[in-house]
C-alpha positions as CSV (number, residue, x, y, z in Angstrom):
1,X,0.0,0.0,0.0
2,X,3.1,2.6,0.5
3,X,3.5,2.0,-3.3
4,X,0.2,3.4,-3.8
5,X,0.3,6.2,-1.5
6,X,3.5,7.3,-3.1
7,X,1.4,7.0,-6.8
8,X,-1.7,9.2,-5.8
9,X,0.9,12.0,-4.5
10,X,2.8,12.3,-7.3
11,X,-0.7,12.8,-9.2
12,X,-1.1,16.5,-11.4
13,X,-4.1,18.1,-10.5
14,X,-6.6,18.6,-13.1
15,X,-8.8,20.9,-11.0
16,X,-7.1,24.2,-12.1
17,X,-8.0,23.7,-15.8
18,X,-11.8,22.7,-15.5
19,X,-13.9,23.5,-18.3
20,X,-16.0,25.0,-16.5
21,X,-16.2,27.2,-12.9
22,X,-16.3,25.1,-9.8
23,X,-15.6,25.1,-5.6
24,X,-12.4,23.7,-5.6
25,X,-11.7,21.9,-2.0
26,X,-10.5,19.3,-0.1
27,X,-10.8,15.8,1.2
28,X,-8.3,13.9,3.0
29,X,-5.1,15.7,1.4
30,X,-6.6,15.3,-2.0
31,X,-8.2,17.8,-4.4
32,X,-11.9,17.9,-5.4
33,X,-14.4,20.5,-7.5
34,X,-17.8,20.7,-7.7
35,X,-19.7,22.6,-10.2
36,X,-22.7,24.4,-9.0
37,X,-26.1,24.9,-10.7
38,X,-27.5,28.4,-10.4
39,X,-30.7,26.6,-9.7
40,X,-30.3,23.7,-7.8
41,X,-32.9,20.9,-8.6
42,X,-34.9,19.3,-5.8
43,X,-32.9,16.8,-3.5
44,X,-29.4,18.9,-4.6
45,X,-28.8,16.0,-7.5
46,X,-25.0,15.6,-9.1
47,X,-23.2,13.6,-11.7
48,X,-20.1,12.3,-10.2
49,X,-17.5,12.4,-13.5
50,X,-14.5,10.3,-13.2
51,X,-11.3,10.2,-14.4
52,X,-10.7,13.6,-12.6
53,X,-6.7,13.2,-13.6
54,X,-3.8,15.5,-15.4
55,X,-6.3,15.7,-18.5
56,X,-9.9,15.2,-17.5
57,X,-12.6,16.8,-17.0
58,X,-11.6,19.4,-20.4
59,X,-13.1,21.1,-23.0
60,X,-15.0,17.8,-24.4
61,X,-16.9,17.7,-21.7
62,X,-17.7,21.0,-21.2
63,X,-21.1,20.5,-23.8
64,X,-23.0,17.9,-21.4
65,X,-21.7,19.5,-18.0
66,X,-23.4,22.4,-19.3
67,X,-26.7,20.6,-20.2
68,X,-26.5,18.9,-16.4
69,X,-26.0,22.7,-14.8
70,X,-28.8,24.0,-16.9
71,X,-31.2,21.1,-15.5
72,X,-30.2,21.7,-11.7
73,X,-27.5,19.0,-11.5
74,X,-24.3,19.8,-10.4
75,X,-21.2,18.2,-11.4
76,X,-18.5,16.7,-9.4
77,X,-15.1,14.6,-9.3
78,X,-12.4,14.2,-7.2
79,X,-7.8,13.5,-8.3
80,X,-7.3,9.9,-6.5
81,X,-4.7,9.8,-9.7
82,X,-4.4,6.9,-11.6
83,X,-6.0,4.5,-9.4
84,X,-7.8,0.9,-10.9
85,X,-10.8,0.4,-8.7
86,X,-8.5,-1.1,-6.3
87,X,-10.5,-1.5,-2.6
88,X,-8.2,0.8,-1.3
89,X,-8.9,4.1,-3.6
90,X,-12.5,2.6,-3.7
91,X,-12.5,3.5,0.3
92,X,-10.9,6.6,-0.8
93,X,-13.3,8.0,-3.2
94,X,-16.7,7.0,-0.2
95,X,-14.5,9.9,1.4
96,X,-15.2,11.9,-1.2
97,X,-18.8,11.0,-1.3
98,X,-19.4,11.3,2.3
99,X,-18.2,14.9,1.9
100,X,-20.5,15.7,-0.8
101,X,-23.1,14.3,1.4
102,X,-22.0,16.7,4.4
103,X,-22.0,19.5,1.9
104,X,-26.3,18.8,1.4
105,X,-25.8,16.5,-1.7
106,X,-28.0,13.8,-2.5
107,X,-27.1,10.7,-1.4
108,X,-27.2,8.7,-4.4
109,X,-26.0,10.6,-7.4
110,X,-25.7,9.3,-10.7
111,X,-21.7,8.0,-11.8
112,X,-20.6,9.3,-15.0
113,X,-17.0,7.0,-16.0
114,X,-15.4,7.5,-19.0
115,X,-12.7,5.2,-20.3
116,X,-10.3,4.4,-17.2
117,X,-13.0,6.1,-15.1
118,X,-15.7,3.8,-16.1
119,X,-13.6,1.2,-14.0
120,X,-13.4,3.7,-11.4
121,X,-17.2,4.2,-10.9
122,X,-18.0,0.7,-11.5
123,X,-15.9,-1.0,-8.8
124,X,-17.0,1.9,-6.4
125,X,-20.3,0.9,-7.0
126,X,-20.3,-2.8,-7.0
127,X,-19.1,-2.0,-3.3
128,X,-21.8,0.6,-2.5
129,X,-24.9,-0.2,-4.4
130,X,-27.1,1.4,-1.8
131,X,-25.3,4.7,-2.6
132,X,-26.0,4.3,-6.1
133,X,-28.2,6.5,-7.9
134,X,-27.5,4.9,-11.7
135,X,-24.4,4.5,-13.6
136,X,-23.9,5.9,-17.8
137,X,-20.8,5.2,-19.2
138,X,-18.9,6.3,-22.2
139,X,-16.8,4.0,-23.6
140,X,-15.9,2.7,-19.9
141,X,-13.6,0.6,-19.3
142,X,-14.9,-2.7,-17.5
143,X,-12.2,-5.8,-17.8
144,X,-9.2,-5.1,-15.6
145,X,-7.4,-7.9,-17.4
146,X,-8.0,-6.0,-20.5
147,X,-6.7,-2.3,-21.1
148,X,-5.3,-1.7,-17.4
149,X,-3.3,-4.6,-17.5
150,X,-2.0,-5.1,-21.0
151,X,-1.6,-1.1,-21.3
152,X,-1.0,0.1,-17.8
153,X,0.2,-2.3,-15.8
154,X,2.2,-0.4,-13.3
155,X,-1.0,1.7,-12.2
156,X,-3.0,-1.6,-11.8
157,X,-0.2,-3.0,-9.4
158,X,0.5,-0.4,-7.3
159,X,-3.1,0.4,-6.6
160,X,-3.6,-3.3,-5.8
161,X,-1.1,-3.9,-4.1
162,X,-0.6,-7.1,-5.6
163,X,1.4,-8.6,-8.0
164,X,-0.6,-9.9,-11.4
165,X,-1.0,-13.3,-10.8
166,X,-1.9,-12.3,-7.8
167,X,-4.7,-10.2,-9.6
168,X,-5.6,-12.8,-12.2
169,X,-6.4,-15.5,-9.7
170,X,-9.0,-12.8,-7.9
171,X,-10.3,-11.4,-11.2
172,X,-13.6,-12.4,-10.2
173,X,-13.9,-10.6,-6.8
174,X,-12.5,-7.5,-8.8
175,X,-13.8,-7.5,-11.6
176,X,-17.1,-5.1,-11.5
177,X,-18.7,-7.3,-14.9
178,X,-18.5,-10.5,-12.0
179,X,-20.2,-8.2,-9.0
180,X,-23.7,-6.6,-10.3
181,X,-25.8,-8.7,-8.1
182,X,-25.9,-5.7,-5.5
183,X,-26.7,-3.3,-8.2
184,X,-29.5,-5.3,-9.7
185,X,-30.6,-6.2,-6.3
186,X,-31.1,-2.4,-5.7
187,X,-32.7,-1.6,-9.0
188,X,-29.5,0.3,-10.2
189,X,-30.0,1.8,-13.5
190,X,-27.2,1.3,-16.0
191,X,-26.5,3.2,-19.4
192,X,-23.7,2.8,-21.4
193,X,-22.5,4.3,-24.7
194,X,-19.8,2.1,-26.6
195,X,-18.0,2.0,-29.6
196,X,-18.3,-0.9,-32.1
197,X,-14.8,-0.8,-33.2
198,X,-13.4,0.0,-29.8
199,X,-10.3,-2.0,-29.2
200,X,-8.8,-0.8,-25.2
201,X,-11.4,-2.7,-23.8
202,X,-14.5,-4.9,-23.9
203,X,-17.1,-4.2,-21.6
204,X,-18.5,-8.2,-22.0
205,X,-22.4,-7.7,-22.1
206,X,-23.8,-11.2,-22.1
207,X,-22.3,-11.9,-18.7
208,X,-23.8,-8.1,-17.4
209,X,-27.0,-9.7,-19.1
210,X,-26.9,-12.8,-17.3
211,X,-26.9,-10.7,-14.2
212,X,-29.9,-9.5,-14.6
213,X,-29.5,-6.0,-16.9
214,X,-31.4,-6.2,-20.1
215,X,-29.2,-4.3,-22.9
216,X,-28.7,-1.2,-23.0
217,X,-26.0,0.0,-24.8
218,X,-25.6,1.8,-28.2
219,X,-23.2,1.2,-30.4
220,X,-21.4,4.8,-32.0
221,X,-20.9,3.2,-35.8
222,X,-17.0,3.0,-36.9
223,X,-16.5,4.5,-33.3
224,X,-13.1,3.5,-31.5
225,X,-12.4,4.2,-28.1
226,X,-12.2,8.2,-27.5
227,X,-14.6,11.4,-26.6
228,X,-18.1,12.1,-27.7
């Protein structure tokens, strides 16, 4: 776990080049933002957008963030760095939530992951279903033995904290495509946008289906994996 810490510190902030204007705070030593609706909708909703890294949230964003403001939703992430759903960061990121909570947030807002971040909301939410409020995705990766491990290995080990066999042989306890019983269970909606040429990573949909989620994912035509 040292190996970890020593990752998420070395992370670059993406806070001060938002696309957008946002609170910019703190939670446990790490940096946050929120981005505040000038009309706040009933029960203070928010999208919780992840990767929040070096790059992301930027100006490709900016488009829907606006649409969410406009609505009464605010918008909110929070720089864990390059983390892989690991149970650590996952513990890290309820810190997060529970300060978005304190701050008169709903308590179940809707998960936004794209790409690397889609594997950061997912296995956040396979361990917090009752926190849940639905999950979209865009282009999100799903299959820790696919992209984060072929393309990013060191990330995947040090949040871990394991080595890859190590990994491998507990893919199934990881994995979030093996642990949607807790989201079905609590009526989780899911909603997922995914290119049909996308080669990082496949998100596997006949086993989410045999879990109990009905498809419900368009395919962008000719579409690789990138922003929308």
């Amino acid at each position: 776990m040292v190996v970890a810490f020593g990752l998420l510190a070395a992370s670059t902030f993406a806070v001060s080049n938002l696309p957008l204007p946002a609170e910019i705070f703190d939670v446990n030593g790490r940096r946050a933002f929120v981005m505040q609706p000038e009309k706040p909708a009933a029960g203070s909703p928010w999208v919780w957008y992840a990767p929040t890294l070096h790059s992301y949230p930027h100006h490709s964003q900016r488009y829907y963030f606006e649409q969410l403001l406009e609505h009464g939703i605010a918008v909110a992430g929070y720089d864990l760095g390059e983390v892989r759903g690991a149970p650590v960061s996952s513990k890290a990121f309820t810190g997060f939530y529970d300060a978005m909570v304190v701050k008169g947030y709903s308590p179940k807002p809707v998960l936004l992951g794209q790409s690397r971040g889609g594997l950061m909301m997912l296995c956040w939410a396979f361990r917090n279903p009752d926190k849940v409020g639905a999950f979209a995705g865009i282009y999100p990766v799903c299959n820790i033995a696919s992209w984060p491990l072929q393309r990013s290995k060191p990330s995947v080990l040090a949040d871990y904290g394991m080595s890859e066999e190590e990994i491998m042989k507990k893919l199934d306890l990881l994995n979030p495509s093996e642990n949607l019983d807790g989201l079905v269970k609590a009526g989780v909606p899911m909603f997922i946008i995914h290119g049909d040429s996308d080669r990082p990573d496949s998100i596997r949909l006949p086993r989410w289906q045999t879990r109990g989620y009905r498809k419900n994912e368009p395919l962008m035509n000719t579409h690789g994996h990138g922003s929308i």
